[in-house]
N, C-alpha and C positions, 0 to 999 in steps of 0.2 A: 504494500500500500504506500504508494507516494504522501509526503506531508504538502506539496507545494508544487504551483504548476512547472515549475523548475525544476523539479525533482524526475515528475514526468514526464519530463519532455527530455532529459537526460537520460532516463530511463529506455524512451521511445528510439533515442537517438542509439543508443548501446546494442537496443534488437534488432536495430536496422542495421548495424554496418554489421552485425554477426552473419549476416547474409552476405555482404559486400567482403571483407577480409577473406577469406578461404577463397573468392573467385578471383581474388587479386592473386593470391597467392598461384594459383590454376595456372594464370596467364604468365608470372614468373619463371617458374617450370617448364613453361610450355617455349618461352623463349628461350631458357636454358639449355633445352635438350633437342630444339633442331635449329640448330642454326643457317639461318638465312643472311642473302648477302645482301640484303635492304638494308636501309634505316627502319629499325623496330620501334616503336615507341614505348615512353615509359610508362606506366598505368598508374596511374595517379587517382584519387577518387574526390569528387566536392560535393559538401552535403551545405545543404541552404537550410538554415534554423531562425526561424523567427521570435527565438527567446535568446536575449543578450543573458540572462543569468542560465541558461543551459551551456550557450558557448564559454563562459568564462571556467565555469567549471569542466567544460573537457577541454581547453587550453593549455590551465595554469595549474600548476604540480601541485599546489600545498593544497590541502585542503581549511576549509573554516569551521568554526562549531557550527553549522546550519547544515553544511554538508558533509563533517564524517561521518553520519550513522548511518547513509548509503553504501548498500553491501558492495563486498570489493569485485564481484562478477561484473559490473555495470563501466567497472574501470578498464575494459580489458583491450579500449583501442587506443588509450591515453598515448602509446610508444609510437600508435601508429601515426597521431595529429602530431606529436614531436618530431619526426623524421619528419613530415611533410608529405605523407604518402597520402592522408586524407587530410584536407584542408576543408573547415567547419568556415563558412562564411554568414552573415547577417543579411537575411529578406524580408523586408517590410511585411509585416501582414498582412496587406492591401494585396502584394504581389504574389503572395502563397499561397499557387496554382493547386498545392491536395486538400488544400483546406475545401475548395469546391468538391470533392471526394469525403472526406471525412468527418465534418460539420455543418448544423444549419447555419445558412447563411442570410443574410438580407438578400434581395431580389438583386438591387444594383450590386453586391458585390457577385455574386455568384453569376450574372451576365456578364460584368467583367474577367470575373476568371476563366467562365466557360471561352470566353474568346481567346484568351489568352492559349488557353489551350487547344481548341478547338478552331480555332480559328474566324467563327460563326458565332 
């Protein structure tokens, strides 16, 4: 149980890349073991969060009294935002295309994002 939408939303963001990491790994591997004479690219992964207290907390190492009582499974791509492999960026609200996906919305936003993403 989360105490805070911050907690949540770190939470959300921990089971999301638990999907993403292993396939990052995939493609490492996969460039590892057949070598091609192209330029390969590096796989980098960007995740858009629209909670500044979720980003800070998967940013910055120390933790505070508000946030050590989050278990340590939640913590488990912290090494990967510090290499730089997944880089947590900030998106406005307005502009958080799954929120038309996973929330009621008001009419004007949710025709906004439906365009966004839909194009219509």
């Amino acid at each position: 149980i989360a105490l805070s939408t911050a907690e949540a939303e770190y939470i959300a963001l921990s089971q999301s890349l638990r999907e993403v990491i292993p396939l990052m790994s995939m493609m490492k591997e996969l460039k590892a073991t057949f070598p091609i004479e192209i330029q390969i690219p590096n796989f980098n992964c960007t995740v858009h969060e629209d909670n500044q207290s979720c980003i800070s907390m998967a940013t910055k190492q120390k933790f505070s009294p508000r946030t050590k009582h989050i278990a340590l499974k939640y913590h488990h791509f912290r090494s990967y935002v510090n290499s730089k492999q997944i880089e947590v960026h900030y998106i406005n609200t307005q502009d958080q295309i799954a929120d038309a996906l996973t929330k009621p919305l008001g009419a004007n936003l949710f025709f906004n994002l439906r365009k966004m993403l839909m194009g219509w």
